[in-house]
N, C-alpha and C positions, 0 to 999 in steps of 0.2 A: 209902517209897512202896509201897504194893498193887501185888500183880503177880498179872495172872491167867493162867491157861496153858489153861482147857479154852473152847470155843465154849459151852457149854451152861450157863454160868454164868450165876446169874439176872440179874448187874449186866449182863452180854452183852445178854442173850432181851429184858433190858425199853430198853436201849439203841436194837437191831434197833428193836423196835417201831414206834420211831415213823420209821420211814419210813412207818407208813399215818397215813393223815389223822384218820381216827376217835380212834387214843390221842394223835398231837399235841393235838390240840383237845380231848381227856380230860383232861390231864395239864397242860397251857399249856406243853409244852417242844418241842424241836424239835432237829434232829442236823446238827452240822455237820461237813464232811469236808475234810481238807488243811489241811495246814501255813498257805497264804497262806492260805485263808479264816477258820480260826480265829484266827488273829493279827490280823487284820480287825474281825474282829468283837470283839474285846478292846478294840482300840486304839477302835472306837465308841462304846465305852460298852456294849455286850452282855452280859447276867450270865453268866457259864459258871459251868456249877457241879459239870462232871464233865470230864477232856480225858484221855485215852486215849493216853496213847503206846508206839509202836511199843518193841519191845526193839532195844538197839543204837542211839538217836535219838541224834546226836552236838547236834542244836543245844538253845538253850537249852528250858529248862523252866519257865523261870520265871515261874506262873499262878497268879491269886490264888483257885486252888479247887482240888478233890481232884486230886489226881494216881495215874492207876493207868495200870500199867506188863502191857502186854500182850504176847505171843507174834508172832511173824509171822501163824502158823494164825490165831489170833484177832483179828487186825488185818482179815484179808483179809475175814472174816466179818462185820466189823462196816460195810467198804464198800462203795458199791453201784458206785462208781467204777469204769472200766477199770484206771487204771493206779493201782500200789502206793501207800498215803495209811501217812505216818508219823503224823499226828496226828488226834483227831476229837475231840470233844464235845458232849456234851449243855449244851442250855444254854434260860435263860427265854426263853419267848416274849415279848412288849414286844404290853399290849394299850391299843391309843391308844383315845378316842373322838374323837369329829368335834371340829374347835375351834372354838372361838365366832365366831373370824375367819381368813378363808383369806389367806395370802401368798405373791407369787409363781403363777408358772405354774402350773396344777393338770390334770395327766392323770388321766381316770378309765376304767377297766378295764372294761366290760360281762361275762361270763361268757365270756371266753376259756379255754380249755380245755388251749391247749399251757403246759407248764411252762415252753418254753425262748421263747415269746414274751411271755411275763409277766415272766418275769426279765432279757430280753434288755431291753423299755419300762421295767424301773425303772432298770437299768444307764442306755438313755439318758436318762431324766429328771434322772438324777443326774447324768449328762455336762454335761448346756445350761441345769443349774442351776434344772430345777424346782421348785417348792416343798413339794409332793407326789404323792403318789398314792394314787387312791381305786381300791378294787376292788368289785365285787360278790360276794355271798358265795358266789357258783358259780364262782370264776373260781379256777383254778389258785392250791392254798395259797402262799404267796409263799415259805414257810420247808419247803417239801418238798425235797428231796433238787437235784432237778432245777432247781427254781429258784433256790434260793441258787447253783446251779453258776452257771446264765446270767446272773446279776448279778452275778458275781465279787464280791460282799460288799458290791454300793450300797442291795440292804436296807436296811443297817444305817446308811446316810448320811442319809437325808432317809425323814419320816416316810410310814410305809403304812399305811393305813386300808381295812377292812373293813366295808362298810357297805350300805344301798339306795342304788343310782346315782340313781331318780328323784328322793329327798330330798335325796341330796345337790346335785345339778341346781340343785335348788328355792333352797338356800341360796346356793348361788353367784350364781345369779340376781339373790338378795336383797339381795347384796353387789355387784352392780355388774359381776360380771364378764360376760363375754362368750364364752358356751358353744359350742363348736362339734365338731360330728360328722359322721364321712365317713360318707356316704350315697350309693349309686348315683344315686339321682332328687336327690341336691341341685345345688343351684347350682358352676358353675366359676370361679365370682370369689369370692374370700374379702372375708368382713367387716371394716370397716376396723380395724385390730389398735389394741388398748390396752395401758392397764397392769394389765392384770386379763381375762387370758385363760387359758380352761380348755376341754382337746379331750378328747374322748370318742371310744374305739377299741370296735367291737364287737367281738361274738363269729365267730369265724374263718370260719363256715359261714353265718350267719341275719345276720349285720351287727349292728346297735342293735335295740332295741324299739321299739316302738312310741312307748310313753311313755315315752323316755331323749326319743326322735330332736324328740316335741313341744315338747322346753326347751330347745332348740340351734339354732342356725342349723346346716340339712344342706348340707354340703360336697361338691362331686365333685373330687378331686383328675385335673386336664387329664393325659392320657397319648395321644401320638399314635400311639400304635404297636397292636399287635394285642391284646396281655393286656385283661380284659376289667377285672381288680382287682388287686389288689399284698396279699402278705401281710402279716397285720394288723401286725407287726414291724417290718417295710418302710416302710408307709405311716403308722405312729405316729412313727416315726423322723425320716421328711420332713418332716410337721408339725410334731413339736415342735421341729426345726432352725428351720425357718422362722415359728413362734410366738414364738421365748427370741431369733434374732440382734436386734439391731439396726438 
């Protein structure tokens, strides 16, 4: 096994890197931190193709790709974490396109901005067994730093797709499903639920588009209390509880 001991090692500098968005999407890789989350993404099916371990790591090692053996110094360097990560790695991005037929629940992302409610909506989609997730290409990278933390590694569970919301809309549409989006000015009675339902969460400040919110039924989720809206996390949460039970 490779052992590195200084920070300034080039296998370090180009590792670092890609916590920025620009060389992830230069390079199609992406960095993953901690022990539970790289084992995660292993046991998914994830290609790793570089994992980083602490010196002194007492648990297994046993990963179907390079193995280098780092310093503490160097460990701490490579995370962006608060607390101490014995394991990280670089590993492929996984690039889907749209599929010709959609199944199951489908949440789609408008240009939401925070990382930790991007990853916290895949987290739940993958809890109530959605079928996927579509984002917008403005929307918090799904495999940044921050968002693989708030999905504890359900990325890797059901597919994520990068794409335009109002095409993708278009096909769902096409396919029978029945699109719906919270909107201040929509309706407080939902549409009668099917087996082919797909909810659209905007962006955390601006809500939906214009032309997301024209292919949806608009939603007001009823709140008797004083709060004027519910964070987009919150209120994507509600819905797709009450989209996926029975």
């Amino acid at each position: 096994m490779e052992r590195i001991t200084s920070r300034t090692n080039p296998r370090i500098q180009r590792a670092r890197s890609l916590r920025e968005s620009k060389y992830r999407r230069e390079t199609g890789r992406h960095f993953i931190e901690g022990d539970k989350l790289v084992r995660e993404a292993l046991a998914s099916g994830a290609e790793l193709e570089t994992v980083f371990v602490r010196e002194g790591y007492a648990g297994s090692t046993d990963f179907p790709c390079e193995l280098i053996e780092v310093t503490d110094s160097v460990m701490d360097a490579l995370s962006t974490a608060g607390t101490p990560q014995s394991l990280c790695a670089v590993a492929k991005t996984p690039i889907m396109a749209l599929p010709d037929t959609f199944t199951g629940t489908v949440l789609l992302l408008e240009d939401l901005q925070d990382p930790g409610n991007v990853g916290t909506l895949i987290r739940t989609a993958d809890a109530l067994g959605a079928g996927s997730v579509i984002l917008s290409p403005r929307c918090a990278d799904p495999f940044s730093p921050k968002t693989l933390r708030a999905s504890m590694g359900s990325v890797y569970h059901l597919p994520v797709y990068v794409t335009d919301i109002p095409a993708a809309l278009r096909a769902l549409n096409d396919q029978g499903y029945t699109c719906l989006c919270g909107h201040l000015r929509g309706s407080e009675e939902l549409p009668p639920k099917t087996k082919k339902m797909a909810l659209l969460v905007g962006n955390e400040g601006n809500g939906v588009t214009d032309e997301a919110a024209a292919l949806c039924c608009a939603y007001r989720l009823p709140m008797p209390g004083k709060a004027e809206s519910l964070n987009a996390a919150v209120f994507g949460a509600i819905m797709l509880y009450e989209l996926t039970r029975e």
